[in-house]
C-alpha positions in Angstrom: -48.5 -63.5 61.1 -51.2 -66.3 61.5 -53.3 -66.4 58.7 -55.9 -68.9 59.5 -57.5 -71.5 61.7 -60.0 -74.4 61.7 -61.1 -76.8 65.3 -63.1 -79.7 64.7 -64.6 -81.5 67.7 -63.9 -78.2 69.6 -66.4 -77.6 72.3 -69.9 -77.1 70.6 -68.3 -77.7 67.3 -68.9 -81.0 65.9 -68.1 -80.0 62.7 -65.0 -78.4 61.2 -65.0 -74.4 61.4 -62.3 -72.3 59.0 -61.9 -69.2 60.6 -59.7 -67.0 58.3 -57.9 -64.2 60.6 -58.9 -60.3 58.8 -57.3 -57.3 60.1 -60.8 -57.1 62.2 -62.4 -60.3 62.8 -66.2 -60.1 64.5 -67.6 -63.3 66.5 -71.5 -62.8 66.9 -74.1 -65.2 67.9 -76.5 -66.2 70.5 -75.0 -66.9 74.5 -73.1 -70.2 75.0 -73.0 -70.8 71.2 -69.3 -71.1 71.0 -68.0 -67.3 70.3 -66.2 -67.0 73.7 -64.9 -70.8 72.6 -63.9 -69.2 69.2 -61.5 -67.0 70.7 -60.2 -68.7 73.6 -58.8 -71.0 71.4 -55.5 -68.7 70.5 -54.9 -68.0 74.0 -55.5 -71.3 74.7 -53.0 -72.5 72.3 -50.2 -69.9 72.9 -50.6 -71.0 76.6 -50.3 -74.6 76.1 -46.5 -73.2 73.9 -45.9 -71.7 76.3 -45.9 -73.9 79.0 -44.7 -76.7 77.4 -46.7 -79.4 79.2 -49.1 -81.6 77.4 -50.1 -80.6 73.8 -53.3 -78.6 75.2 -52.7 -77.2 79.0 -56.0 -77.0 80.8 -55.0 -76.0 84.2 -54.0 -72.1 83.2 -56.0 -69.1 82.9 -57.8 -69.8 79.3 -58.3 -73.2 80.6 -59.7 -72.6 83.7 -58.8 -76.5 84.6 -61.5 -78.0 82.1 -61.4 -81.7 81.5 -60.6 -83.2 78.6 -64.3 -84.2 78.2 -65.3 -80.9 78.6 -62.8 -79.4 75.9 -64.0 -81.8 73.0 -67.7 -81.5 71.6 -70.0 -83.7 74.4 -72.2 -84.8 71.2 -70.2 -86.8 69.9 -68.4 -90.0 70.6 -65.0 -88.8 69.6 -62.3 -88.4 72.1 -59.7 -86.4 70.1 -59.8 -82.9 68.8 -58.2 -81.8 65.4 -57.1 -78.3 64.8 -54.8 -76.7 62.1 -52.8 -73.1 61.5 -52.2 -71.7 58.7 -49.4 -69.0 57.5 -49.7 -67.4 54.3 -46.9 -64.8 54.3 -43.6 -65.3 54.0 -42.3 -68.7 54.3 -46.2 -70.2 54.2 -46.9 -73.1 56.3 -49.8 -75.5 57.0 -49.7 -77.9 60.1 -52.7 -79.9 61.3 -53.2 -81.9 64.5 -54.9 -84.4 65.9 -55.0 -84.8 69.5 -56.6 -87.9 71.8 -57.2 -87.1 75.4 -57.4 -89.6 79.1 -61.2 -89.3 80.4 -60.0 -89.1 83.5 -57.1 -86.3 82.1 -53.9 -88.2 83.1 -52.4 -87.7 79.8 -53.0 -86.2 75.8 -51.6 -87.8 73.0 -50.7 -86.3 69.4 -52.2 -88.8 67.2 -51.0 -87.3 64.4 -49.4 -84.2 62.5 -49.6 -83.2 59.0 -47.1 -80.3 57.8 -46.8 -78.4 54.4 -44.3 -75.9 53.8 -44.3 -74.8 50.4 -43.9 -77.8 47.8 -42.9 -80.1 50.6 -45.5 -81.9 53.2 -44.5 -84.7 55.7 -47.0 -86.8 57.9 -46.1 -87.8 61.9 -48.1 -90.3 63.2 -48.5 -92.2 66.8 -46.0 -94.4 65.7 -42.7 -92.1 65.0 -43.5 -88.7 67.2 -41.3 -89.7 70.4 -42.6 -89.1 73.4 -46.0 -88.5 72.0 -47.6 -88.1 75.2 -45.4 -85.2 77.1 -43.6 -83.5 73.9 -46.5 -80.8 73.1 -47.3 -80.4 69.7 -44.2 -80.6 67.8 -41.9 -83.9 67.7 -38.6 -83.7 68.3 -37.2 -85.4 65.4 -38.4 -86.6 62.3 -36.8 -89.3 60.1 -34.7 -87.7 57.2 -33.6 -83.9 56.6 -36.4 -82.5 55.2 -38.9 -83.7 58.2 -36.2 -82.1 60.8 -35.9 -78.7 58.7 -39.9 -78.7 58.6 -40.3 -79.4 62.3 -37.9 -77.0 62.9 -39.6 -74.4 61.0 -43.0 -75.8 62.7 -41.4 -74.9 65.8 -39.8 -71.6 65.5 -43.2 -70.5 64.2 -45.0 -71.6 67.4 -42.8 -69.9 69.5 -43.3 -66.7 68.1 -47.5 -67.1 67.9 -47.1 -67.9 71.8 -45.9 -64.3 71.8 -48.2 -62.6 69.3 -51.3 -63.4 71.2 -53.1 -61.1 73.3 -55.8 -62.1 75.5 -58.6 -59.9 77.2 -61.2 -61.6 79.3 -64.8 -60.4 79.1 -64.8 -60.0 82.9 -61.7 -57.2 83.4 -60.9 -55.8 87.3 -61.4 -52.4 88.1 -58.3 -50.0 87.8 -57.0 -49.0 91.9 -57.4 -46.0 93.0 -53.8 -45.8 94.2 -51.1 -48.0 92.0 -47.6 -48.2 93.0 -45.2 -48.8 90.5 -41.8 -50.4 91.0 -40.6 -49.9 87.3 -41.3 -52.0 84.3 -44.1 -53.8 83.3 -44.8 -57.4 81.2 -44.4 -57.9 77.9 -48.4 -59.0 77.6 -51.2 -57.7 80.0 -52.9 -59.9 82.3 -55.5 -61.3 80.6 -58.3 -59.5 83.4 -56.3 -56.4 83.0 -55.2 -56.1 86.3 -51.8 -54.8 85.0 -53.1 -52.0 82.4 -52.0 -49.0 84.6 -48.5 -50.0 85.0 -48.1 -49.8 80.9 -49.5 -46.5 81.0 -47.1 -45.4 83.7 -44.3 -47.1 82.1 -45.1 -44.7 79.0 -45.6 -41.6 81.1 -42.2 -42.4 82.7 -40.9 -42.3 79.3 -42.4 -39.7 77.6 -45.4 -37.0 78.6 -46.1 -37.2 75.1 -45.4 -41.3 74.7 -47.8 -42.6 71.6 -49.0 -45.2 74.4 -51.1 -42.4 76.1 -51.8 -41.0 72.9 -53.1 -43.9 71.7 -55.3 -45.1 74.7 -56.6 -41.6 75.7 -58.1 -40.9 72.1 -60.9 -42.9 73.4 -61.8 -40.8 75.6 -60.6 -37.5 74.1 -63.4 -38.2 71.5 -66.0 -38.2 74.5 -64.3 -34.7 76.3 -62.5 -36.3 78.7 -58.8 -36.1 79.1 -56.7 -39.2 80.4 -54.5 -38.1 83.6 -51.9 -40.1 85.4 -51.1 -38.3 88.5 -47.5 -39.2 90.4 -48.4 -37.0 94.0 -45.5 -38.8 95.6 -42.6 -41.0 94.1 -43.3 -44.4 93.5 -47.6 -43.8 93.9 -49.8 -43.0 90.9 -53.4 -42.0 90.7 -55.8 -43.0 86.9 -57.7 -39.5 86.5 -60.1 -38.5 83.9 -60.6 -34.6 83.5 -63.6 -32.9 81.7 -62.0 -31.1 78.8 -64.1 -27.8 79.5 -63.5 -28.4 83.6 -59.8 -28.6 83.5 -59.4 -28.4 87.2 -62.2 -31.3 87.8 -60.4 -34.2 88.5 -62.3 -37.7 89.1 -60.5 -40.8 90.0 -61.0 -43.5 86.9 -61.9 -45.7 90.3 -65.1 -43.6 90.7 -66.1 -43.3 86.9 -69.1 -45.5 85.4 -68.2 -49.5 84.8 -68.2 -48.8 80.9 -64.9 -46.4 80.9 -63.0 -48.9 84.2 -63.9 -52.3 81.4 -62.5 -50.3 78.8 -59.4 -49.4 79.9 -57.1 -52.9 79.5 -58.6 -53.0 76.1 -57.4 -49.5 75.1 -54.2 -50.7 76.5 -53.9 -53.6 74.4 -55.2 -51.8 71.4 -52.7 -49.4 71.6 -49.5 -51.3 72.4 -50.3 -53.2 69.3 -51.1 -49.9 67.3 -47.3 -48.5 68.3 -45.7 -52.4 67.8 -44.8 -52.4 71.7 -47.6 -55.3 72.5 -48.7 -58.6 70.9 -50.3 -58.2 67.3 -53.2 -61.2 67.4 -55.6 -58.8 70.1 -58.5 -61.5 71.2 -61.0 -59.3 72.5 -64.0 -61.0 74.9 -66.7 -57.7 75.1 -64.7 -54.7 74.8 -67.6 -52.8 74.6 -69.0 -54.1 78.0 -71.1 -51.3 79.9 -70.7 -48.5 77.5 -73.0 -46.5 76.1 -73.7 -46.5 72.4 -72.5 -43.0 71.9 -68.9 -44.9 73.4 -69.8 -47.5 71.6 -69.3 -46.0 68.3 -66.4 -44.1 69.0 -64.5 -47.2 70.3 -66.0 -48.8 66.6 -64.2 -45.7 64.9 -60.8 -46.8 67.3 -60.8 -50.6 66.7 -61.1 -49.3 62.5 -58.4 -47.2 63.2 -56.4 -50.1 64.8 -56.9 -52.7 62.1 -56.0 -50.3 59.3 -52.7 -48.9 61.3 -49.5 -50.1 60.7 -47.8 -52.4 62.1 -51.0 -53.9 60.7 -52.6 -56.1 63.9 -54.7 -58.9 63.7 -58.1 -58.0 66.1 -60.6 -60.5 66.8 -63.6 -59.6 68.9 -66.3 -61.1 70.4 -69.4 -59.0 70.6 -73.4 -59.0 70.8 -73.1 -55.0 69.9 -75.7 -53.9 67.0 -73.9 -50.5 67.3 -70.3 -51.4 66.9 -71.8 -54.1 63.8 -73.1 -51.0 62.2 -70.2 -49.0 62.7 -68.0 -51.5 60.8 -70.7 -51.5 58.4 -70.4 -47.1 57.9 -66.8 -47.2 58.0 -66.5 -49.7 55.1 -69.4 -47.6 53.2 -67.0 -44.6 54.0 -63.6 -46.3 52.7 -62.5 -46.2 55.9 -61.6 -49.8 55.9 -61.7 -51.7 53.0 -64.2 -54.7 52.8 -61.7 -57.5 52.6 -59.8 -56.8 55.7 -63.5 -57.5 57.6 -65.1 -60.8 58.3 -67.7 -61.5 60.4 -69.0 -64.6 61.7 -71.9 -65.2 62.9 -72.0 -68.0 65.2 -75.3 -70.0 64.6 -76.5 -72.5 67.1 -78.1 -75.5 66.2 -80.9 -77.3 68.0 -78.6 -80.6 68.8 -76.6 -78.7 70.8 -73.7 -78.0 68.0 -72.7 -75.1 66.2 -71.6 -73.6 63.5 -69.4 -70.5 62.6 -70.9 -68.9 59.6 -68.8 -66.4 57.6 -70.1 -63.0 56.2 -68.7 -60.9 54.1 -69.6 -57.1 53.1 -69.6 -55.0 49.4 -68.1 -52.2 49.0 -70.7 -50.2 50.4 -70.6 -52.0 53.9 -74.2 -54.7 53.1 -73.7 -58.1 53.9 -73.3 -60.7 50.8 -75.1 -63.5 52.3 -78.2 -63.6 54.4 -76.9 -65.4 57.9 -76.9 -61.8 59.9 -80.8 -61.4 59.2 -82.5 -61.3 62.1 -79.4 -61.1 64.2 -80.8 -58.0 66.0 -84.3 -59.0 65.4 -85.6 -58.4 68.7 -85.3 -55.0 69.0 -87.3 -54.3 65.3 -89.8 -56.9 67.1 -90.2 -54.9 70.3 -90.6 -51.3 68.5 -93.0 -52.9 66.4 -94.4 -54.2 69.5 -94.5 -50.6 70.7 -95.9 -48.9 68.0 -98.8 -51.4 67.6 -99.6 -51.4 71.5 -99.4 -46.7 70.9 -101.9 -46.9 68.1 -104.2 -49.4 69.9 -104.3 -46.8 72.5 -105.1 -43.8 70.1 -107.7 -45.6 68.6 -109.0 -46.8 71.7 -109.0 -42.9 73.1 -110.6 -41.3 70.3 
């Protein structure tokens, strides 16, 4: 499992950022500071493996066909972006890159590659990695035995992150109100979600009592809602949500509020990880998006649940929700997660257009041990302190 990442000239960050992966990983910050940046930058990786094109592949879904000018930091003057990974379990492994980029984006070039594996580290420069310019991110050869075995090791272990990361967009598509299902489904959801109903009918062809339903209808169990999938005729399947005190009420997940239709592909991915079916690096983009903050806190309580279940997953969430902060907060204050397997960052923006990911930590009974999330949420204690001055100016002025 990946234990760690850094990006340097990365978007809005200039500097270097260390982001260490926890079981639950919490991106906060102002808009377009860098947290949706933060974690694209899995995906974007595991789809630039994947594809096996240039080092970094721009033209996919993560990278939306950016420019190279637009993927490195536009305050500075440097043209190449550095990035490592970091294993610590197992066989532990350290690689950082360096890659230089066209303006105009006709090619990328790997400048340079640094591995350690255990006592053992090995430096590839422009000069000996063949091919620099079309061989993605690892060379193919190095120039004795040990550089081949740690290549080779570099390798494997990219190949299985392209298949540990899950990606779920901020923006998700509404579930249909009729899906026809042909059989099977992918081994990673679509990154919008579009796909999320043919996993759960997948399960419920397996099993009525499948721990994929289980898991994603808890959700909304915890609100009085049952999770129905509905097979009226073979092949067609309807997403149904009953009241648990109307049991014959059935309303079509289609006609529900946004919150609970945004939700779903989450749950999904949540829950296929929580079972060891789906990828274990979840990056979330908003999973709370249109809920209320009664849902809110129960789907806090569920991504707790997740990070402390095992197969242990690695969830990393980008959020601007006071209520799922605090939730964290409780549930480490409750021992219901441990304080080192949360990290927060809080993604500060600076005034020359950079930024910087700050990490926070919390004590054992959930406070924060440094002081970068004051005044986080400080415009809601501003406006009901607004409120209640602007009341008693209108006692005093009516007595």
């Amino acid at each position: 499992m990946l234990s760690a990442f850094s990006v340097e000239n990365y978007r809005a960050f200039s500097r270097r950022q260390d982001i260490e992966i926890r079981p639950l990983t919490l991106f906060f910050g102002w808009n377009s500071g860098g947290k949706s940046a933060l974690i694209r930058f899995l995906p974007l990786l595991a789809e630039s493996i994947f594809t096996a094109g240039p080092p970094i592949w721009l033209a996919g879904d993560v990278g939306r066909h950016a420019t190279w000018p637009e993927l490195v930091c536009k305050t500075t003057s440097r043209g190449s972006l550095r990035f490592a990974l970091s294993w610590s379990d197992g066989n532990p492994i350290n690689a950082e890159w360096e890659i230089a980029g066209d303006l105009e984006g006709r090619w990328q070039e790997t400048k340079s590659l640094s591995v350690k594996s255990g006592d053992l580290q090995r430096s590839f420069d422009d000069e000996n990695v063949v091919g620099a310019r079309t061989t993605g991110l690892v060379p193919w050869t190095g120039d004795d035995e040990d550089s081949i075995s740690t290549l080779n090791l570099l390798r494997s272990r990219l190949r299985l992150l392209s298949s540990q990361i899950q990606w779920v967009s901020g923006v998700r598509v509404r579930p249909p109100r009729v899906a026809t299902y042909g059989g099977g489904a992918p081994s990673t959801l679509r990154s919008d979600g579009e796909d999320a109903v043919a996993h759960l009918i997948a399960a419920q062809l397996r099993s009525t009592v499948d721990p994929l339903l289980d898991a994603t209808g808890s959700f909304f169990s915890a609100l009085g809602e049952q999770l129905v999938l509905d097979n009226p005729i073979g092949g067609v399947w309807r997403v149904l949500l009953r009241p648990t005190g109307a049991p014959k009420v059935d309303v079509s997940l289609c006609d529900t509020g946004e919150g609970y239709a945004q939700v779903l592909p989450v749950l999904v991915a949540l829950a296929r990880a929580r079972i060891g079916e789906g990828p274990r690096i979840l990056c979330l983009e908003q999973p709370e998006l249109h809920l209320h903050t009664r849902a809110q806190a129960e789907f806090s309580k569920l991504l707790v649940e997740s990070a402390t279940h095992s197969p242990q997953p690695r969830i990393l969430v980008e959020t601007h929700s006071e209520v799922l902060l605090t939730s964290v907060q409780l549930a480490i204050a409750s021992e219901a997660i441990r304080p080192e397997m949360v990290r927060v960052y809080w993604v500060e923006s600076r005034t020359d257009g950079t930024s910087d990911a700050i990490p926070v930590d919390f004590d054992a009974q959930g406070r924060p041990l440094t002081t970068a999330l004051i005044g986080a949420f400080g415009e809601a204690v501003l406006l009901g302190q607004e409120l209640i001055a602007r009341q008693l100016q209108m006692q005093r002025a009516s007595s």
